[in-house]
Chimera marker file (.cmm) of the C-alpha trace (Angstrom):
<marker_set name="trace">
<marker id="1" x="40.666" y="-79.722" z="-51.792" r="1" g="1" b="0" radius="0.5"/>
<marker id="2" x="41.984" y="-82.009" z="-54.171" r="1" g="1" b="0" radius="0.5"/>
<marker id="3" x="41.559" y="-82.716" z="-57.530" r="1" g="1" b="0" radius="0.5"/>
<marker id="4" x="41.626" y="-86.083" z="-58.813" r="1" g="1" b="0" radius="0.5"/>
<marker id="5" x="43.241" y="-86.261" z="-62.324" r="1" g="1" b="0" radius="0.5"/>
<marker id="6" x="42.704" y="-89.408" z="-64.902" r="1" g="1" b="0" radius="0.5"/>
<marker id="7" x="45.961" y="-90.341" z="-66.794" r="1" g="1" b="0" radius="0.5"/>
<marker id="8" x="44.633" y="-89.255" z="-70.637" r="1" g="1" b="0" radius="0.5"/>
<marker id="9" x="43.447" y="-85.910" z="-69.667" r="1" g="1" b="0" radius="0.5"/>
<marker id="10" x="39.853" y="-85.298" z="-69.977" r="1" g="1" b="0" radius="0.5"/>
<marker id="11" x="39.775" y="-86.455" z="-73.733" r="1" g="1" b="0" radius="0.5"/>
<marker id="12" x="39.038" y="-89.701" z="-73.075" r="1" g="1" b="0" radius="0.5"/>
<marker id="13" x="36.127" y="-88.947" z="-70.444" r="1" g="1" b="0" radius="0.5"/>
<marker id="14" x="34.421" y="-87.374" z="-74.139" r="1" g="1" b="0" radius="0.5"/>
<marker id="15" x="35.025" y="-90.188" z="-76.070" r="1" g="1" b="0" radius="0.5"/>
<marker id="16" x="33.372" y="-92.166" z="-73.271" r="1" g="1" b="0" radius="0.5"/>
<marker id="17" x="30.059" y="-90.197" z="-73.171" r="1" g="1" b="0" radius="0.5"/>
<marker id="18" x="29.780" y="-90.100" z="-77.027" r="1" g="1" b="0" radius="0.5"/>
<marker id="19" x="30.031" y="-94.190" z="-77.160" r="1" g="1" b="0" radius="0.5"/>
<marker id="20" x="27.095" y="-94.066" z="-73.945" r="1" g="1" b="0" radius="0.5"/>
<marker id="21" x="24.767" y="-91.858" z="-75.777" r="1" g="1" b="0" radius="0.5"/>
<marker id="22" x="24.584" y="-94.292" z="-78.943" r="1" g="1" b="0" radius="0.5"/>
<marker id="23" x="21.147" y="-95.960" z="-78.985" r="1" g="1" b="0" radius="0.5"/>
<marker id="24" x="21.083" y="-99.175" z="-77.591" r="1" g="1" b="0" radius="0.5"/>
<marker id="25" x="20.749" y="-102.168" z="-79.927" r="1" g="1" b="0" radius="0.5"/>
<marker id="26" x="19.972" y="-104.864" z="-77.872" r="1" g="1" b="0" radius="0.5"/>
<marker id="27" x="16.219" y="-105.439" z="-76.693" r="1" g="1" b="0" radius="0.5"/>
<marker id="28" x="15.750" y="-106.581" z="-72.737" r="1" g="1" b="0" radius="0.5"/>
<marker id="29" x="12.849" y="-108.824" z="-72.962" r="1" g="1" b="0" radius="0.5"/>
<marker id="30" x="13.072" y="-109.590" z="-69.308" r="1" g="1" b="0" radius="0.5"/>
<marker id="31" x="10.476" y="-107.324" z="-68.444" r="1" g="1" b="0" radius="0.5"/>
<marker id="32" x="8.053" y="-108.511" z="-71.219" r="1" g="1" b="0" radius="0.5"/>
<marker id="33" x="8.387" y="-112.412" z="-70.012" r="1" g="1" b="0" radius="0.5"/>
<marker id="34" x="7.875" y="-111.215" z="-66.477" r="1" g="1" b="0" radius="0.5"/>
<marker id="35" x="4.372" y="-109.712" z="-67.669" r="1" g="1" b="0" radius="0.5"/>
<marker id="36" x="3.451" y="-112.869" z="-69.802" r="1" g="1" b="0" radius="0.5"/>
<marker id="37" x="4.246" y="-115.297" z="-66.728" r="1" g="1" b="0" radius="0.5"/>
<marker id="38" x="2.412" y="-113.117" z="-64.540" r="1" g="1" b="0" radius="0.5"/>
<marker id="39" x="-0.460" y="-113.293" z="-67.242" r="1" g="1" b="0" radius="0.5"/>
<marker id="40" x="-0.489" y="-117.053" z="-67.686" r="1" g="1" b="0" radius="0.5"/>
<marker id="41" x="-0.771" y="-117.492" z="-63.757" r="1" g="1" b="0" radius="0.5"/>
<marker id="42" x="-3.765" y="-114.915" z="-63.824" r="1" g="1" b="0" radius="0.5"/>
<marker id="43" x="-5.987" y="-117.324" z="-66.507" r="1" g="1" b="0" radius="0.5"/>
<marker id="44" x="-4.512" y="-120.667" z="-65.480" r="1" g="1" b="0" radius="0.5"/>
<marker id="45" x="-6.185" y="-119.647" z="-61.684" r="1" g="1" b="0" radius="0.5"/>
<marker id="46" x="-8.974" y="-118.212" z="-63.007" r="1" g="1" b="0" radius="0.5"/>
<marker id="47" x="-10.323" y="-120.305" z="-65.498" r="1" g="1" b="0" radius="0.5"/>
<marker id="48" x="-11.309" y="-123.426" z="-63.418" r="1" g="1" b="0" radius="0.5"/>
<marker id="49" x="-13.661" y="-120.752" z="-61.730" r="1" g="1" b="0" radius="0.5"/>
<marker id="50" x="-15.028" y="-120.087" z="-65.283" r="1" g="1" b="0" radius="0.5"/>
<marker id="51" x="-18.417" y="-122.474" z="-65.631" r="1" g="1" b="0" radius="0.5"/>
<marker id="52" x="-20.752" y="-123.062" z="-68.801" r="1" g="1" b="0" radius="0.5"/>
<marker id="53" x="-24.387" y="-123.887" z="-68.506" r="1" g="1" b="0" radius="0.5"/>
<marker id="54" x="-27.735" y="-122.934" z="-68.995" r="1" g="1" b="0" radius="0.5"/>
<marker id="55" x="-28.911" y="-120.144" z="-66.484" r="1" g="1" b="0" radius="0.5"/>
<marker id="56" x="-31.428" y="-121.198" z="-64.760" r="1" g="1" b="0" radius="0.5"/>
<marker id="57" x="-34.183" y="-118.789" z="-63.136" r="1" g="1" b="0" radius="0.5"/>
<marker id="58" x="-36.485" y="-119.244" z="-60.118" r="1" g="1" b="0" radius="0.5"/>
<marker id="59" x="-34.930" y="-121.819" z="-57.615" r="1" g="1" b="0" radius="0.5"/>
<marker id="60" x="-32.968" y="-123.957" z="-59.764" r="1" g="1" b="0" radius="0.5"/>
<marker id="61" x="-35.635" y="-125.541" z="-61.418" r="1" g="1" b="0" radius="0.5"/>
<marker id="62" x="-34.930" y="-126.831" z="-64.726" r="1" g="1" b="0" radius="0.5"/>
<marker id="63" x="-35.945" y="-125.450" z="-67.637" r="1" g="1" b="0" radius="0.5"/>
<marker id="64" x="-38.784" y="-126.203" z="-69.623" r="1" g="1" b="0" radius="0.5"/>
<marker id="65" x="-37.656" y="-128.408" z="-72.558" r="1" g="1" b="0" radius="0.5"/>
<marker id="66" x="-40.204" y="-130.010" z="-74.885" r="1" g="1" b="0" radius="0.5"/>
<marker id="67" x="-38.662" y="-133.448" z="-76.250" r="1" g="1" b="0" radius="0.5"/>
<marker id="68" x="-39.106" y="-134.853" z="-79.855" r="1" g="1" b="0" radius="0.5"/>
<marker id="69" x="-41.806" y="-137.475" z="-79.832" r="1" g="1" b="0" radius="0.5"/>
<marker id="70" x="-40.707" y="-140.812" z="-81.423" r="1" g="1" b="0" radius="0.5"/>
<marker id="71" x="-42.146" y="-144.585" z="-82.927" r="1" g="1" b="0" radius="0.5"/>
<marker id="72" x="-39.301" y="-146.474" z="-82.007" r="1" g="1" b="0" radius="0.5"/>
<marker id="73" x="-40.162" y="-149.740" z="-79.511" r="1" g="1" b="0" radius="0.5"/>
<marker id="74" x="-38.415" y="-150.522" z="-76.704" r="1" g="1" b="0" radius="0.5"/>
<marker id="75" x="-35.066" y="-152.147" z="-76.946" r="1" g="1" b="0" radius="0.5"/>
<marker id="76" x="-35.190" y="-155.872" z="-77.159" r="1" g="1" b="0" radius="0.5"/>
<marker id="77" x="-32.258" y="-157.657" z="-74.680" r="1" g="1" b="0" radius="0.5"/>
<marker id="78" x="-29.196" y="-159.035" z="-76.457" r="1" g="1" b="0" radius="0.5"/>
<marker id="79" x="-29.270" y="-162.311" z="-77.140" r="1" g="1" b="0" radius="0.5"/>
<marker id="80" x="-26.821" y="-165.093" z="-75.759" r="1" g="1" b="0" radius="0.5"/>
<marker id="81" x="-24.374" y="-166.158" z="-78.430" r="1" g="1" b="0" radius="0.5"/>
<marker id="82" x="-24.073" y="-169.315" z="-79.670" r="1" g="1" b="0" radius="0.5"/>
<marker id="83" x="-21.004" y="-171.448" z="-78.353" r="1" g="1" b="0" radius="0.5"/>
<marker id="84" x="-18.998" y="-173.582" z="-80.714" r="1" g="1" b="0" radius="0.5"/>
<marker id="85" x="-16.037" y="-175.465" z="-79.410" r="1" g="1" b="0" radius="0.5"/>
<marker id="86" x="-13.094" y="-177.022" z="-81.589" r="1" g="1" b="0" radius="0.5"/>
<marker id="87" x="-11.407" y="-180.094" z="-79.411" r="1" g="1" b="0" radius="0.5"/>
<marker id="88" x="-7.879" y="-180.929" z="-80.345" r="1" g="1" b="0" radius="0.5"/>
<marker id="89" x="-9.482" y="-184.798" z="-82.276" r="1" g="1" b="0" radius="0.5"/>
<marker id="90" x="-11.464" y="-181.827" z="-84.325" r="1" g="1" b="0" radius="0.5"/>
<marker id="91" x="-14.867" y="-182.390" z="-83.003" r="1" g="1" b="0" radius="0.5"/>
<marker id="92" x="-16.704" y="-179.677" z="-82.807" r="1" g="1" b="0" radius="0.5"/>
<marker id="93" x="-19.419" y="-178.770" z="-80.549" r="1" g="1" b="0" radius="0.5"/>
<marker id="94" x="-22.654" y="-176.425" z="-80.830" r="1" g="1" b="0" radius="0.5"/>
<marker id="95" x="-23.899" y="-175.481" z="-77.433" r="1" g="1" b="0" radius="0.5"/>
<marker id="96" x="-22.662" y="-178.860" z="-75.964" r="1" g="1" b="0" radius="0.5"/>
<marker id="97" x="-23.425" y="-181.020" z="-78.470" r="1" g="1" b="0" radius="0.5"/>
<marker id="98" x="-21.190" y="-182.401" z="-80.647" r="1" g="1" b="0" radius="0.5"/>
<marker id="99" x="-22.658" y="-181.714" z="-84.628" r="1" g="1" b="0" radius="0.5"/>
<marker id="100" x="-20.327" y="-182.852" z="-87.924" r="1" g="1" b="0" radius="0.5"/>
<marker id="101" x="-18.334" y="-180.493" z="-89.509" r="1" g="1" b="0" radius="0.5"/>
<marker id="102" x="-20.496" y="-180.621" z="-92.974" r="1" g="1" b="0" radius="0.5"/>
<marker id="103" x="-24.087" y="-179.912" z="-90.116" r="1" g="1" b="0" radius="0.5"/>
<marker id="104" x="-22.294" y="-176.702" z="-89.530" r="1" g="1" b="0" radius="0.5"/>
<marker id="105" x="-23.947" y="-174.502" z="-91.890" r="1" g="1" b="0" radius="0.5"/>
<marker id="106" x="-27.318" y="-175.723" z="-92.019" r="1" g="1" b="0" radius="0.5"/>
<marker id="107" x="-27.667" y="-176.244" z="-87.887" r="1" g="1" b="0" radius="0.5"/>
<marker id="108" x="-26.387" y="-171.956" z="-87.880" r="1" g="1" b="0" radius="0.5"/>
<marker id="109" x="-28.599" y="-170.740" z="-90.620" r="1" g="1" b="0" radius="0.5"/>
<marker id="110" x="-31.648" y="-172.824" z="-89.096" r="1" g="1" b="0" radius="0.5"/>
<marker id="111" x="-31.219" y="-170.768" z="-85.852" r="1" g="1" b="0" radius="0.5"/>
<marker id="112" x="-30.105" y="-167.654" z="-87.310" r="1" g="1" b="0" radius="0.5"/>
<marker id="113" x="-33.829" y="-167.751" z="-89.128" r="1" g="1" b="0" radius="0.5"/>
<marker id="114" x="-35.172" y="-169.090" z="-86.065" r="1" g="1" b="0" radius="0.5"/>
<marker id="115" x="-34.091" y="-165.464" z="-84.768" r="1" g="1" b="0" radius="0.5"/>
<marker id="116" x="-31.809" y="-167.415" z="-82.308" r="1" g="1" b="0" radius="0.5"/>
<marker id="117" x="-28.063" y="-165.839" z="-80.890" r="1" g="1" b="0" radius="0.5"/>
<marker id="118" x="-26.770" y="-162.956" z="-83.133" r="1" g="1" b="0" radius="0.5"/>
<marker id="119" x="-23.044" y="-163.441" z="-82.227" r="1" g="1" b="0" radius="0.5"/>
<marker id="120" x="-21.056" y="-166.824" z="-82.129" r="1" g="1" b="0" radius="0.5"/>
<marker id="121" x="-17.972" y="-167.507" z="-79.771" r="1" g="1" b="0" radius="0.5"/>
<marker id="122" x="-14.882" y="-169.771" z="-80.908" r="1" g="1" b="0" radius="0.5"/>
<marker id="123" x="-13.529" y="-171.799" z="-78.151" r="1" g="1" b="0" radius="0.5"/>
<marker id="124" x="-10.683" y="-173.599" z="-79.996" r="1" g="1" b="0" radius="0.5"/>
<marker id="125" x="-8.510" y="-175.672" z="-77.644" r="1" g="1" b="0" radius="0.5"/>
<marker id="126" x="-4.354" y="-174.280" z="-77.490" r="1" g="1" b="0" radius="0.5"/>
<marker id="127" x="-3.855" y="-177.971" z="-78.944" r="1" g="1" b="0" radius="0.5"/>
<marker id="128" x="-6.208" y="-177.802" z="-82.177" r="1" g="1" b="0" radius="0.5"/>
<marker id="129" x="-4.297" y="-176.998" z="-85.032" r="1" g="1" b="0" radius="0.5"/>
<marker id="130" x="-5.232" y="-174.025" z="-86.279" r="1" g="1" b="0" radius="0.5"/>
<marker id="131" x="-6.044" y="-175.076" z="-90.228" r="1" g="1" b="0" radius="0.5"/>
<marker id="132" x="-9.480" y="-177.141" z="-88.048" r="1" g="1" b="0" radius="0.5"/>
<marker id="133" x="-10.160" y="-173.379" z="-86.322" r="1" g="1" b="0" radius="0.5"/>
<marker id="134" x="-9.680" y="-171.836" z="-89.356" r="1" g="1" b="0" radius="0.5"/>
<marker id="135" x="-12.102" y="-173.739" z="-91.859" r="1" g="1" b="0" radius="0.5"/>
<marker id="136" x="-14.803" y="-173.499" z="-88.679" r="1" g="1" b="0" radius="0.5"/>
<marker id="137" x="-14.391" y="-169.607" z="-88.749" r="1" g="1" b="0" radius="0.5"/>
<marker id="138" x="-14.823" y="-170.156" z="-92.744" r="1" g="1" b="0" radius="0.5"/>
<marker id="139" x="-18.356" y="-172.322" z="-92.221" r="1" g="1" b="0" radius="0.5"/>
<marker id="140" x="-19.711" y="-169.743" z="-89.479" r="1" g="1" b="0" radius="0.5"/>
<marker id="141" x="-19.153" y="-166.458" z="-92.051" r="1" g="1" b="0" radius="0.5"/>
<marker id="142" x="-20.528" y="-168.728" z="-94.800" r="1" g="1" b="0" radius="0.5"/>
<marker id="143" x="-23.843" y="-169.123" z="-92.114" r="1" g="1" b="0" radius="0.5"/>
<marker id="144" x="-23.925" y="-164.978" z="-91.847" r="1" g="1" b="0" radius="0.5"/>
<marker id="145" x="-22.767" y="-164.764" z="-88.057" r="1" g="1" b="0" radius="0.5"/>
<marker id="146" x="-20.099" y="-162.426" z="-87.045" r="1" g="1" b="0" radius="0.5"/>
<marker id="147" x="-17.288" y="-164.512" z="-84.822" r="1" g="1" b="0" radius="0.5"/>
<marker id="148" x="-15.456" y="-163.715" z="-81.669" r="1" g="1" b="0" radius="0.5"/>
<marker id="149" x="-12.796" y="-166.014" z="-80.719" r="1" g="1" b="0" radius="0.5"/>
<marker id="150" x="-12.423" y="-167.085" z="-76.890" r="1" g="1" b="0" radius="0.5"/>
<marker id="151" x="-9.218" y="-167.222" z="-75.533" r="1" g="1" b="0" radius="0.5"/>
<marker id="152" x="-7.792" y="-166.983" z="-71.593" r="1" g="1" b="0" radius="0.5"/>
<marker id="153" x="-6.020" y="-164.161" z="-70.228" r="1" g="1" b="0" radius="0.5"/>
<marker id="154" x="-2.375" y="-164.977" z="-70.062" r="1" g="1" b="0" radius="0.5"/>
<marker id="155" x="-0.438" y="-165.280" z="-66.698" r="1" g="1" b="0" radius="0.5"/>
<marker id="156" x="1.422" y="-162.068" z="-65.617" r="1" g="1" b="0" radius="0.5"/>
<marker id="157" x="4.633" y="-162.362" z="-64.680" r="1" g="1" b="0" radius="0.5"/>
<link id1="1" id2="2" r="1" g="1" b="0" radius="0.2"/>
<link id1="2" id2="3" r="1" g="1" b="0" radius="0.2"/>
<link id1="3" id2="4" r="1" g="1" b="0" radius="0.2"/>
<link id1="4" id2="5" r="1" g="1" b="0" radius="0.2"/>
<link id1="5" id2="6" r="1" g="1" b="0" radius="0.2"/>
<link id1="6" id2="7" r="1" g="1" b="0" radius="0.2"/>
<link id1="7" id2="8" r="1" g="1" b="0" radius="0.2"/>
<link id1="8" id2="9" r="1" g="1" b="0" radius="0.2"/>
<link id1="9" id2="10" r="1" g="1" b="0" radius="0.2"/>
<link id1="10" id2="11" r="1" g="1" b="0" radius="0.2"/>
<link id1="11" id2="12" r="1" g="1" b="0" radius="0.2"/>
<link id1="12" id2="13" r="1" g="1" b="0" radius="0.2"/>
<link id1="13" id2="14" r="1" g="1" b="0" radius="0.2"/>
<link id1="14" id2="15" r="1" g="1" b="0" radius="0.2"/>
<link id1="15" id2="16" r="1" g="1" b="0" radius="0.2"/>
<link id1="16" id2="17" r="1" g="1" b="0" radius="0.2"/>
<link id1="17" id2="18" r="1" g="1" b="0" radius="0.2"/>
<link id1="18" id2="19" r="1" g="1" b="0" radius="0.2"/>
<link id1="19" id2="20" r="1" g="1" b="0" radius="0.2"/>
<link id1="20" id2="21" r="1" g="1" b="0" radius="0.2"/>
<link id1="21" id2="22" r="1" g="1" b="0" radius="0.2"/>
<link id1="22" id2="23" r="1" g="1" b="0" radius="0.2"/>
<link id1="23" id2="24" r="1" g="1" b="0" radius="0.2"/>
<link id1="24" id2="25" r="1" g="1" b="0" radius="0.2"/>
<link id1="25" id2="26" r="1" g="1" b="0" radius="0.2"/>
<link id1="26" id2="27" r="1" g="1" b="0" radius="0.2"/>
<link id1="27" id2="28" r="1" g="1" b="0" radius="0.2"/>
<link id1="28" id2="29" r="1" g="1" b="0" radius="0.2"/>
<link id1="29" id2="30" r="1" g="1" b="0" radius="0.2"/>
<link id1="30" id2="31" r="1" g="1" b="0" radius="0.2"/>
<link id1="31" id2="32" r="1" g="1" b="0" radius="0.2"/>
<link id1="32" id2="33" r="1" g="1" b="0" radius="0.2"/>
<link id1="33" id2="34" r="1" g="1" b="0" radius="0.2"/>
<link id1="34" id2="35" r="1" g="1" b="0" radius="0.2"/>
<link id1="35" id2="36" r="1" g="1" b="0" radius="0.2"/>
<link id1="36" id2="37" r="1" g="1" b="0" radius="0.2"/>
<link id1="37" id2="38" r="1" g="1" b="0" radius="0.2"/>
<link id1="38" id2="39" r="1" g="1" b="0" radius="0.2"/>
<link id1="39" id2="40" r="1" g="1" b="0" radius="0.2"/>
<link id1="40" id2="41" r="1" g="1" b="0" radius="0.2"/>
<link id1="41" id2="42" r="1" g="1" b="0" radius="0.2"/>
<link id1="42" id2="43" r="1" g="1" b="0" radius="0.2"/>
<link id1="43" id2="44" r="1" g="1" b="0" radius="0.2"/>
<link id1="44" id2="45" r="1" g="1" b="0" radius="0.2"/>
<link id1="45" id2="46" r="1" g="1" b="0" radius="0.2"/>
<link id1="46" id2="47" r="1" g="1" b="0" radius="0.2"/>
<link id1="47" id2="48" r="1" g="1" b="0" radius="0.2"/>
<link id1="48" id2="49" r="1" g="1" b="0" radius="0.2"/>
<link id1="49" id2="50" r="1" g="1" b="0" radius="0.2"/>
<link id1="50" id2="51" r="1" g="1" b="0" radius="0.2"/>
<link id1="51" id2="52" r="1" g="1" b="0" radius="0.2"/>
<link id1="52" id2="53" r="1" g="1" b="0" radius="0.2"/>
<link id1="53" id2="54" r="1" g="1" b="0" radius="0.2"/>
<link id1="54" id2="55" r="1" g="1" b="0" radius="0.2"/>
<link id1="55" id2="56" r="1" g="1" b="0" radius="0.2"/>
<link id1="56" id2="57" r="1" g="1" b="0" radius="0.2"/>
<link id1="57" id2="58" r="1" g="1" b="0" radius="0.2"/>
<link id1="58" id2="59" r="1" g="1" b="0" radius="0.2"/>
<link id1="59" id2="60" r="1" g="1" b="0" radius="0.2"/>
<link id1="60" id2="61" r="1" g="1" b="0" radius="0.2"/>
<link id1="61" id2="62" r="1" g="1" b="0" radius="0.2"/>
<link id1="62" id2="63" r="1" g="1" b="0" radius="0.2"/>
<link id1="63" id2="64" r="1" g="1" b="0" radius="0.2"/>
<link id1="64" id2="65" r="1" g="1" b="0" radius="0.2"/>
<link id1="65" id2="66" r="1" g="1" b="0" radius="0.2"/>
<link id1="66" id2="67" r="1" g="1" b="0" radius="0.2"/>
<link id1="67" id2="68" r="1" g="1" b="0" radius="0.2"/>
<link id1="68" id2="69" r="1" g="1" b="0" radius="0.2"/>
<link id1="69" id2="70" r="1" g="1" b="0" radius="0.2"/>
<link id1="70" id2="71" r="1" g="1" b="0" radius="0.2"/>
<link id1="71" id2="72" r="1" g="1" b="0" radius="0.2"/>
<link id1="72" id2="73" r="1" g="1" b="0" radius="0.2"/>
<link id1="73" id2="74" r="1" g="1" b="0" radius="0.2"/>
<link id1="74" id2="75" r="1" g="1" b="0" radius="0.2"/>
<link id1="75" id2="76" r="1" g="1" b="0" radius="0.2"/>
<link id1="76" id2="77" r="1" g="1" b="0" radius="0.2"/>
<link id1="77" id2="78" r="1" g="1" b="0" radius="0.2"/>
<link id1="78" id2="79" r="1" g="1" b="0" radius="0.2"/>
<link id1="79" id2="80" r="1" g="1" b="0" radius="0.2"/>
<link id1="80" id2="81" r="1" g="1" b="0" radius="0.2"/>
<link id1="81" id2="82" r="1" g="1" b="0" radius="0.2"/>
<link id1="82" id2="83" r="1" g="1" b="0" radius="0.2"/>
<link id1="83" id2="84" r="1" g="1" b="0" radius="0.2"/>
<link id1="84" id2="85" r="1" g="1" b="0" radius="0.2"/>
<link id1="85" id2="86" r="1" g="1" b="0" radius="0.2"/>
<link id1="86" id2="87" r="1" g="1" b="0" radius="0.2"/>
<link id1="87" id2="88" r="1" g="1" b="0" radius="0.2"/>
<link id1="88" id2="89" r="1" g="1" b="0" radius="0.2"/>
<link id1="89" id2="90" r="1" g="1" b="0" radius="0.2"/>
<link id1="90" id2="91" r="1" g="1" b="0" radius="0.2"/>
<link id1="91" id2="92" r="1" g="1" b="0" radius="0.2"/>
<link id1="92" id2="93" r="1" g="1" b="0" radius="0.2"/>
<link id1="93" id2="94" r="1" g="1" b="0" radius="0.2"/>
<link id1="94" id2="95" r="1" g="1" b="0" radius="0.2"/>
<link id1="95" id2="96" r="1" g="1" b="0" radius="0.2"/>
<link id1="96" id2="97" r="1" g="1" b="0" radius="0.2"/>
<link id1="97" id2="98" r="1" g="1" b="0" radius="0.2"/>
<link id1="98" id2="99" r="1" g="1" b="0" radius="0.2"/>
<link id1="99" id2="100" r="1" g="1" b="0" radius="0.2"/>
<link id1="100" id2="101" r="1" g="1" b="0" radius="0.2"/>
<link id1="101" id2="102" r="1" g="1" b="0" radius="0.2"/>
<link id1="102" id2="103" r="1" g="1" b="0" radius="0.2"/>
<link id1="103" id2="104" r="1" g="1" b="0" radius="0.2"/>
<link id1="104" id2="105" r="1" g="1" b="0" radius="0.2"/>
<link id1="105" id2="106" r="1" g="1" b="0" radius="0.2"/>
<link id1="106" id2="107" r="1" g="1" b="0" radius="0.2"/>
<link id1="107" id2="108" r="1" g="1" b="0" radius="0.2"/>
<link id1="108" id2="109" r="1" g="1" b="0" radius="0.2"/>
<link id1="109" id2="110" r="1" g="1" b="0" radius="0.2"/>
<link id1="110" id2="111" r="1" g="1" b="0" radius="0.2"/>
<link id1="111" id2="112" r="1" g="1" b="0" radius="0.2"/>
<link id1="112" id2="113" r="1" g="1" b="0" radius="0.2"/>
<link id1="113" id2="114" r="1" g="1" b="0" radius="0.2"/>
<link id1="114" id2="115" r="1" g="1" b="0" radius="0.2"/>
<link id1="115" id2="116" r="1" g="1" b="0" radius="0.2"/>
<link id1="116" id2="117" r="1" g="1" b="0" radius="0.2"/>
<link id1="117" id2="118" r="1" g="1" b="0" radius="0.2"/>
<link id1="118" id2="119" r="1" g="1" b="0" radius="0.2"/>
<link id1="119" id2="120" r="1" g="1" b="0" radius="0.2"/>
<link id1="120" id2="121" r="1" g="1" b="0" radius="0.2"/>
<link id1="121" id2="122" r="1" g="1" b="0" radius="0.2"/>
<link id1="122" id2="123" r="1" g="1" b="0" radius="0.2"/>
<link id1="123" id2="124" r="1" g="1" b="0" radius="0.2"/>
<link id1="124" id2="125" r="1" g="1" b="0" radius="0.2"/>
<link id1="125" id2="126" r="1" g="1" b="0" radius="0.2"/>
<link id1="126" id2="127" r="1" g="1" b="0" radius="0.2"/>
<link id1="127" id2="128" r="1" g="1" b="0" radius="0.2"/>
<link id1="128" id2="129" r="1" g="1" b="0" radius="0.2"/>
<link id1="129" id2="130" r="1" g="1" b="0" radius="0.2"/>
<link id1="130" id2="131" r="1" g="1" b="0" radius="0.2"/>
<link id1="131" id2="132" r="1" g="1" b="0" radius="0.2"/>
<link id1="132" id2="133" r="1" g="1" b="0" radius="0.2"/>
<link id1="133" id2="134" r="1" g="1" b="0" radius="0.2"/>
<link id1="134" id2="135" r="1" g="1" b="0" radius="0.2"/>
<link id1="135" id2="136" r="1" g="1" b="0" radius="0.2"/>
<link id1="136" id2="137" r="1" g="1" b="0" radius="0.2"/>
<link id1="137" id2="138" r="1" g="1" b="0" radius="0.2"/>
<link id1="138" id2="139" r="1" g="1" b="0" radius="0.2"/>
<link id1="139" id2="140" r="1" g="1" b="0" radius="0.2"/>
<link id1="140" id2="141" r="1" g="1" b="0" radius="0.2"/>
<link id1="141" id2="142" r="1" g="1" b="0" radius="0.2"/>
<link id1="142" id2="143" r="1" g="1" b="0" radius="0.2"/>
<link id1="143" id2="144" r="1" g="1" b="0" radius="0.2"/>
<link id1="144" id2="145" r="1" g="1" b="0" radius="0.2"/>
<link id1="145" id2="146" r="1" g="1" b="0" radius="0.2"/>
<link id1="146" id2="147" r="1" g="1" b="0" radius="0.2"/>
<link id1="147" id2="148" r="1" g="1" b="0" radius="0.2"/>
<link id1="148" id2="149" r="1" g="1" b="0" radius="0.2"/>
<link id1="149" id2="150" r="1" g="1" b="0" radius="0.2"/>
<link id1="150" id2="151" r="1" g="1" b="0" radius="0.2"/>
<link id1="151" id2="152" r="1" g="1" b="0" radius="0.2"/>
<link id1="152" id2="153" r="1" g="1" b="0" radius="0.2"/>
<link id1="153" id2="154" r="1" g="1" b="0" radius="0.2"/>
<link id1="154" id2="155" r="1" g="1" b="0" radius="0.2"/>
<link id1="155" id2="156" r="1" g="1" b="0" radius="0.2"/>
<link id1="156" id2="157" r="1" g="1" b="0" radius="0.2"/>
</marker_set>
């Protein structure tokens, strides 16, 4: 039968449980992230399983839709566009022929009324100088055709 004695006497053992039953103020969130994880792993697995459509009754046959009724003809094909090449002398070229620069205009806007290509393509040769591109590019907006310029893909290292 002993008795175990703390140097201090049992005055400090009161102090001890006053400072203890002070209310805590620190917040441990541990438990509330625990719940959220466990929450966000609930709807990340579940909503893949979610799906939106239209019910559909007897069979899976589809439902009866009744569609707008419309005047619009059928789509006419795209037409080829025109070709005009710039060679590095400065001839230029319509669809293989070679045309003066000044025959430009007139030759486009006679086939644009003709209800010929819609688009024309640049092929300008890497040794033109550009001012010959350039004042071709000028002559084809002045004829009303929107211009795509033709170039090859570059070699990958």
């Amino acid at each position: 039968m002993g008795a175990r004695l703390q140097p201090g006497g049992g005055l400090s053992n009161r102090r001890a449980r006053r400072r203890s039953a002070q209310p805590m103020s620190e917040i441990n969130v541990t438990p509330m992230v625990d719940v959220m994880l466990v929450l966000l792993i609930i709807f990340m697995v579940t909503a893949p399983l979610l799906t939106v459509g239209v019910d559909v009754e007897s069979k899976g046959a589809l439902p009866k839709v009744e569609l707008p009724k419309t005047e619009a003809g059928p789509v006419e094909p795209e037409k080829a566009p025109l070709s005009i090449t710039v060679d590095p002398q400065g001839k230029i070229f319509l669809q293989n022929t070679e045309i003066g620069f000044d025959e430009l205009v007139p030759k486009l806007t006679a086939i644009r009324e003709a209800g010929g290509g819609s688009k024309v393509w640049v092929r300008g040769d890497k040794d033109t100088p550009y001012g010959n591109v350039a004042k071709v590019l000028a002559r084809i907006g002045q004829a009303g055709f929107p211009v795509t310029i033709v170039t090859d893909q570059a070699d990958q290292p």
